[in-house]
C-alpha positions in Angstrom: -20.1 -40.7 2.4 -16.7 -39.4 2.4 -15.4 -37.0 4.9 -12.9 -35.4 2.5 -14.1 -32.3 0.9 -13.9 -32.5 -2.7 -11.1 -30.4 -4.6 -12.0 -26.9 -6.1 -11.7 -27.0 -9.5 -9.4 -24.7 -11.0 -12.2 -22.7 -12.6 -13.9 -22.2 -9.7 -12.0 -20.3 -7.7 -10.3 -16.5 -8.7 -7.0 -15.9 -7.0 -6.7 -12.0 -7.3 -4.9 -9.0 -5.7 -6.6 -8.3 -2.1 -8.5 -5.1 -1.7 -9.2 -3.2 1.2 -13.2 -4.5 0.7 -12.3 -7.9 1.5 -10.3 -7.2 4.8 -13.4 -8.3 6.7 -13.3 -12.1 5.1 -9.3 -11.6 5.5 -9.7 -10.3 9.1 -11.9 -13.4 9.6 -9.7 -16.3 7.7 -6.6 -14.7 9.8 -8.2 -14.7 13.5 -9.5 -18.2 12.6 -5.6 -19.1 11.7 -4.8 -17.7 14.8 -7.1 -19.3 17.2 -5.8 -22.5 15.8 -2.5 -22.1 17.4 -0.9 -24.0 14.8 -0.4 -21.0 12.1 1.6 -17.9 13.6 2.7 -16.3 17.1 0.7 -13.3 16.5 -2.2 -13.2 18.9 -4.2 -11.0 17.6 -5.2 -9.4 14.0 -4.1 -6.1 13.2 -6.3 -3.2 12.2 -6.3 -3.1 8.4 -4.1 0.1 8.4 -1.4 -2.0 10.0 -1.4 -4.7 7.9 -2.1 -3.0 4.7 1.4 -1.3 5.6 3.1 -4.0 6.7 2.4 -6.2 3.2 3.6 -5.6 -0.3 0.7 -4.2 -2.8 1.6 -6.1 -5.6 2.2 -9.5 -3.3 -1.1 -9.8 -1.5 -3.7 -12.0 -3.1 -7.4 -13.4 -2.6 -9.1 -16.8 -3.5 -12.4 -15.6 -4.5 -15.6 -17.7 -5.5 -17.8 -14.4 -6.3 -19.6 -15.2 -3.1 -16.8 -15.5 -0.8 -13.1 -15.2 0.1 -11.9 -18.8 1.0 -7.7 -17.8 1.5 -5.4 -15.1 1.7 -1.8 -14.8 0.7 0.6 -11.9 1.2 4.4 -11.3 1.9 6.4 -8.4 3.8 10.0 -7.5 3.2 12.6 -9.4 5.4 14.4 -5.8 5.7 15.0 -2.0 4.5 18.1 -2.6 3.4 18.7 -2.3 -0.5 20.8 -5.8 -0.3 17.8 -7.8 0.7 15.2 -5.7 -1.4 14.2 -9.2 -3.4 13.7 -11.1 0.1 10.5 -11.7 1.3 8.6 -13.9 4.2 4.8 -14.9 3.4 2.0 -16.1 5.1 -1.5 -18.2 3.4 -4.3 -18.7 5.3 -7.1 -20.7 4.4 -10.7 -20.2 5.7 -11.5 -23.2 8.0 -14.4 -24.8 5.5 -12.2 -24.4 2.6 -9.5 -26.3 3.8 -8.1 -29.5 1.9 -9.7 -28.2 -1.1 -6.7 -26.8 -3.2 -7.0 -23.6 -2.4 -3.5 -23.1 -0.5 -2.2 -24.0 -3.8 -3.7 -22.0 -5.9 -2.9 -19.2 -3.9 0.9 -20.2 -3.3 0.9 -20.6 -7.1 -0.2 -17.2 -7.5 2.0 -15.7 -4.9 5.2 -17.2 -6.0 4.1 -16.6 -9.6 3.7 -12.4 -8.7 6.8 -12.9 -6.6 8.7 -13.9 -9.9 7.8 -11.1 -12.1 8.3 -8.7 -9.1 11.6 -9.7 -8.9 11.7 -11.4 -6.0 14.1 -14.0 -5.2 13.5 -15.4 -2.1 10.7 -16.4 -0.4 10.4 -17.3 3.0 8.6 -18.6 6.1 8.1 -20.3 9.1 6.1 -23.4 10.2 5.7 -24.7 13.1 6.6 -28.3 12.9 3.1 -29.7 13.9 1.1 -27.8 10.7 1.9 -30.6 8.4 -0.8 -29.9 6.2 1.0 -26.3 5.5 4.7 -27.7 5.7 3.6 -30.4 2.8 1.6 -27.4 0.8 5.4 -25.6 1.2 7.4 -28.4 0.0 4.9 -28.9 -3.3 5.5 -25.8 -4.2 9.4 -25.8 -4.4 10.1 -24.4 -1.0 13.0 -26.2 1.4 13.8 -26.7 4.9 16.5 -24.5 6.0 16.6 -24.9 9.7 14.8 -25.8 12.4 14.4 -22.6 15.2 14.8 -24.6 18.6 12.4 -23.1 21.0 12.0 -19.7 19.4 9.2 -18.1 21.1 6.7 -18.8 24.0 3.3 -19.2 22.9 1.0 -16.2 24.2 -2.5 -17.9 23.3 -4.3 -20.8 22.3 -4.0 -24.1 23.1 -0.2 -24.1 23.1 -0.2 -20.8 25.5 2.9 -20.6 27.7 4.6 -22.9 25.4 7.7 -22.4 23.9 7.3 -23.5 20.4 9.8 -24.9 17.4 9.3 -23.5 14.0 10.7 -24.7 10.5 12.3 -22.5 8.5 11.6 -22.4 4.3 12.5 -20.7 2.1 12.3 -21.0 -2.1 14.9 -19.7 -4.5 13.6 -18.2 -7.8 14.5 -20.0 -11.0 15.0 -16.1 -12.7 15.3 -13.6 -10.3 18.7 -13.1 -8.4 20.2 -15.7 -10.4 23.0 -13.4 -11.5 
């Protein structure tokens, strides 16, 4: 018996926007990320009010079986300034069962999909080197290493706690928007 869970078929799974009703999964998939150590410097989840503010409506996406929310996606403006109004930096989290199954994908799909009729031309995030799994789910989908951030941050939690910590830098360039 294999130990690699099988691939969602596409079928199975509906990526669609993220409503308030599913911040408890959300809430859930994201502390799990975070307890990880391996997926942000955040320490803690917001409250929903914070994060609901913090993300772009249109840019914030579910993968939904019927019975449960297996990954989130959702992006935040880089800045308030008009010039970088079509820059934005994005996080996917997967719930931990429902990893290796496609389902960052589909979701990253989705996202930069949404992002392109939104008129979005950049997307970005970082990585911390070590996530492999998420750096090669970034590179599938078009994105590219910019830069390595040398010691960026000290770790507040987690297994790497009081560790300063190297991310990736990726971003991807739309084929349509910006391109004028």
């Amino acid at each position: 018996m294999s130990s690699t869970p099988a691939a969602v078929p596409e079928g199975a799974v509906l990526v669609r926007p993220l409503l308030a009703s599913d911040w408890p999964a959300v809430r859930s998939i994201y502390a799990a990320g975070i307890a990880t150590g391996q997926a942000t410097f955040e320490s803690a989840v917001p409250e929903w009010e914070a994060f609901d503010s913090a993300h772009l409506a249109g840019l914030r996406l579910v993968a939904d079986t019927g019975s449960g929310i297996l990954g989130w996606a959702a992006a935040s403006p880089v800045s308030t300034r008009d010039a970088y109004r079509g820059v934005v930096e994005h996080s996917v989290y997967i719930a931990p069962a429902a990893r290796g199954r496609g389902i960052g994908r589909l979701l990253l799909r989705a996202l930069v999909a949404s992002a392109e009729t939104s008129g979005i031309w950049t997307l970005q995030c970082s990585i911390f080197p070590e996530n492999m799994a998420s750096l090669a789910l970034h590179q599938a989908a078009g994105f590219r290493v910019v830069g390595r951030r040398q010691r960026v941050a000290k770790m507040g939690h987690g297994p790497h706690a009081g560790e300063w910590r190297d991310t990736l830098f990726l971003e991807r360039r739309s084929g349509s928007a910006g391109t004028d």
